[in-house]
N, C-alpha and C positions, 0 to 999 in steps of 0.2 A: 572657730568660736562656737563651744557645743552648747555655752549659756547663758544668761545674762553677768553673770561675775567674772567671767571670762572675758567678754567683751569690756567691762569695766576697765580689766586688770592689762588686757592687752591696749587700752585707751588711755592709761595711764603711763603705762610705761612709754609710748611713740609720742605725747604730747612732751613728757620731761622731756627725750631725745631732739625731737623738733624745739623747745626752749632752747637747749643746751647749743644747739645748730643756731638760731640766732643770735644768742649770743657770740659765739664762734665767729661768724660773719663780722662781727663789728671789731674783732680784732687780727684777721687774717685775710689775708686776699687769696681766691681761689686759684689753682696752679692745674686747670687741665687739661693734660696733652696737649698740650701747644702746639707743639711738634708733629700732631697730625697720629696715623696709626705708624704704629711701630713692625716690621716685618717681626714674627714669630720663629716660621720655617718658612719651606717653598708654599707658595700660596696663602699663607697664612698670616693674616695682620689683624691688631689689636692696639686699642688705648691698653694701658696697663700702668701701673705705681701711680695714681695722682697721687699728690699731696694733698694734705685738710679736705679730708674727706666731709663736703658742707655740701646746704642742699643744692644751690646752682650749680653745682657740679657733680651732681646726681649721687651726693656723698658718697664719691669716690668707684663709682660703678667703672667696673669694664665693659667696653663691648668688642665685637672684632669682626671679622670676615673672612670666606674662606672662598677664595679665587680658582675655579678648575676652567677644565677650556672652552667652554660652553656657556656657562655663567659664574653667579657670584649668590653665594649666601652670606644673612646675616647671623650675628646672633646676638640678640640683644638692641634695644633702641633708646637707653637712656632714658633720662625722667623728663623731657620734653620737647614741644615741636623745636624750638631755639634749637637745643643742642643736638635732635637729628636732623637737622637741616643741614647743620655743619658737620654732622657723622658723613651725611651722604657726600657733601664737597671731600671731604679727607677721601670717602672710598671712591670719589671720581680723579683723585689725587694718583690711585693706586692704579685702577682698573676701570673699561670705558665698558666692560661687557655685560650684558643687562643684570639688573637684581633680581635672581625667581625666587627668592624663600628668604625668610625674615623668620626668627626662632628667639621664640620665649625663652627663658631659661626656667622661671617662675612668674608669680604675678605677681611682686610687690611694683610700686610703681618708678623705683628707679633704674627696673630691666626693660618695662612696658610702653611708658607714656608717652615715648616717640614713635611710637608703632604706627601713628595715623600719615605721618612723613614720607615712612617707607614704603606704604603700603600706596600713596602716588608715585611710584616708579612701578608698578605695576606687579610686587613681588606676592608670593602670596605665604601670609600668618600664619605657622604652624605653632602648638605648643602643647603638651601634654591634656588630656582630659580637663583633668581634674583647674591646669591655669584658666581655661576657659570659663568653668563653673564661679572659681573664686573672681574672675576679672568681673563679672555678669552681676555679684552679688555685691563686689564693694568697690570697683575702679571709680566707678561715674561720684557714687559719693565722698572719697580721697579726692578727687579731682575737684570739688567743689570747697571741697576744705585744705586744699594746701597750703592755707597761711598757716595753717598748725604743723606744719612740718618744716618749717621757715621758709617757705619760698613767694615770691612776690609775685604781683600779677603783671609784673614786667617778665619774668623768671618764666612765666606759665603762658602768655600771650599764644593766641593761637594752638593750643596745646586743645586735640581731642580724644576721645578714646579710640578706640580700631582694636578688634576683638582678632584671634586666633579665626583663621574659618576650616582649619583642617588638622583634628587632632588624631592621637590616638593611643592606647592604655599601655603597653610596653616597649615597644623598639620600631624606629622607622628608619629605611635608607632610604637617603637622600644619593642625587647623582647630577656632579656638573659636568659631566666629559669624561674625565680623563681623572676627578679626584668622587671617592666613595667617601659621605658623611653618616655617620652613624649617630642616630637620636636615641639616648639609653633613658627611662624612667626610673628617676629613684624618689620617690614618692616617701612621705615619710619620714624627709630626714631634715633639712633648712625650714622645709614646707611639705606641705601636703601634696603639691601642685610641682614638686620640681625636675629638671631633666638635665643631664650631660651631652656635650654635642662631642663626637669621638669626631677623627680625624687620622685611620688606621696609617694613611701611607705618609703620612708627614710625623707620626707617632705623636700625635697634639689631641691636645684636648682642654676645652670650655668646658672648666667645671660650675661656672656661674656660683651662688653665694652656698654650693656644699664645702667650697675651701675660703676661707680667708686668711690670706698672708699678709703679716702686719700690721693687719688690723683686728681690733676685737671683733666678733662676729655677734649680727644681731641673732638670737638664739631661740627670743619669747615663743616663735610660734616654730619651737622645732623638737623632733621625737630625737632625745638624745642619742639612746641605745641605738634606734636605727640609720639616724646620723651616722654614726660609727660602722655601722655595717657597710655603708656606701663608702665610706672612704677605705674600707678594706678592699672594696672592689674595683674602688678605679686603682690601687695599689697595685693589686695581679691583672692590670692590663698592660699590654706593651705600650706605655706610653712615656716619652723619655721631657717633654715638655709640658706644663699644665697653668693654665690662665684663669686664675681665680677668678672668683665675682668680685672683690676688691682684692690690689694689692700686687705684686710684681712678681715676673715669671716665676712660677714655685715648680718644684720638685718632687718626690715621692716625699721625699724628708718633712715636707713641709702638711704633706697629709697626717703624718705620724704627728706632729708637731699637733696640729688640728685637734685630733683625733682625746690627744693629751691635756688640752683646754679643755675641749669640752668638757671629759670627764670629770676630770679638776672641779670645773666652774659648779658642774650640778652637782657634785657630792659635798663642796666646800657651802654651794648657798643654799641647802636644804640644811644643812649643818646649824648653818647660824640663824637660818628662817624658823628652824625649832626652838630658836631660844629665846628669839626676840624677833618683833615686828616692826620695830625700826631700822628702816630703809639706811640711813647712814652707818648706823653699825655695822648692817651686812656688807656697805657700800666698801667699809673700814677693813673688817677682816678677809675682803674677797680682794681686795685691791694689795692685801700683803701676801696671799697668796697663791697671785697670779703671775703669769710670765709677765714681762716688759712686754707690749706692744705699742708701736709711736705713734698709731691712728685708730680711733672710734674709742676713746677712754668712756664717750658719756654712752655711747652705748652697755657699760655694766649697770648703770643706776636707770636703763630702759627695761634691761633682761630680767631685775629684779622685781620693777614694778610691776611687769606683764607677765613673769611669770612665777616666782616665790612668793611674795608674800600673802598672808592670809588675809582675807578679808569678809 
């Protein structure tokens, strides 16, 4: 947020999304991984495809885990104590070997706000620079206001913040034994703050919310162009599996696919933001010509309030 209209425009857009998410709620019942974490590859488990993507269920975030012989990392901790509480019983489901590292993907609060959970098994909070900066300047205040994101103070119970304590500006290995994790910063592209968790010997990778499968992607606070550069880059890595921040095992296909909305979306909603400052119109002509996605529809009338129209 570089100014006050920004802030405005970005407050505008997450409050619609959090309306839209309440009402959601009163017509759907939340469906998350039930089933516990899903094996990926060797070592490697993840929530992956919820359905209705709403906020008790951390609209539809993934998380997962990456099992070597020594320990266990995380990556990601859902949007609150409740649902890492039950992250951590799933990864005692999988694996009884201690947790050392718990990883941001970014800081919005549906990858963060279980962090304080994890962070009592004794693991320790990595995430890029820049998550730290943003968690320090708006977590504590989202957390105080999450009824505007539709969530309840049953939803949030026990829910506190837990900060990164170990960052750092472009690439880290990580080492559980016997599996090498690779932390890549792509800065720039969802967020200002965000990073990929590679997984060279299982060929996997947590791309956290640079890919969304199936789902529209929330977009307002993201650099398009360079968006796209990152997904060119996990493209040309050897990676034959990818676990979006929302949505189910995806593919390189599904990078391309990505990569093609976006473009779409910001050339289509400056299009029609030059013509007119009515929100539904843009809502109109961006909805016809958009791909079908089955999950996050009210996220387009978020992406245009936070980030097209003028004000």
């Amino acid at each position: 947020m570089k100014n006050l209209k920004a802030f405005e425009a970005r407050r505008a857009g997450l409050l619609f999304v959090a309306a839209m998410a309440i009402v959601a709620v009163l017509f759907h019942s939340a469906a998350y991984a039930e089933g516990g974490l899903v094996k990926i590859a060797d070592g490697v488990y993840s929530y992956v495809d919820a359905k209705g993507g709403l906020p008790a269920n951390s609209f539809g975030a993934n998380a997962g885990i990456i099992v070597g012989r020594d320990s266990i990392a995380v990556v990601d901790t859902l949007i609150s104590a409740k649902l890492a509480r039950r992250f951590v019983s799933d990864i005692r489901a999988v694996s009884d070997k201690p947790i050392r590292y718990v990883i941001n993907t970014h800081s919005h609060l549906d990858h963060t706000f279980g962090n304080s959970e994890l962070a009592k098994t004794g693991a320790i909070l990595i995430s890029s620079e820049n998550c730290r900066i943003n968690m320090k300047k708006n977590s504590e205040a989202v957390l105080k206001n999450t009824a505007a994101y539709g969530l309840t103070a049953q939803d949030m119970e026990g829910t506190a913040i837990a900060y990164p304590t170990v960052m750092f500006p472009d690439r880290m290995s990580l080492d559980l034994g016997d599996m090498r994790v690779e932390l890549i910063s792509v800065a720039e592209s969802h967020t200002d703050d965000s990073l990929i968790v590679y997984v060279p010997g299982a060929k996997t990778l947590f791309a956290g919310d640079i890919l969304f499968t199936g789902y529209h992607p929330y977009l307002a606070d993201g650099d398009i162009p360079a968006w796209g550069k990152s997904l060119d880059a996990i493209k040309a890595m050897d990676v034959e599996k990818i676990i979006p921040g929302h949505g189910p095992v995806s593919t390189k296909k599904d990078l391309d696919d990505m990569k093609s909305y976006l473009t779409l979306f910001d050339a289509k909603a400056r299009e029609l933001a030059a013509k007119t400052n009515n929100a539904d119109v843009i809502l109109d002509g961006l909805k016809k010509a958009l791909p079908a996605r089955p999950e996050g529809a009210m996220l387009i009338m978020g992406n245009i309030k936070g980030k097209y129209l003028r004000h």
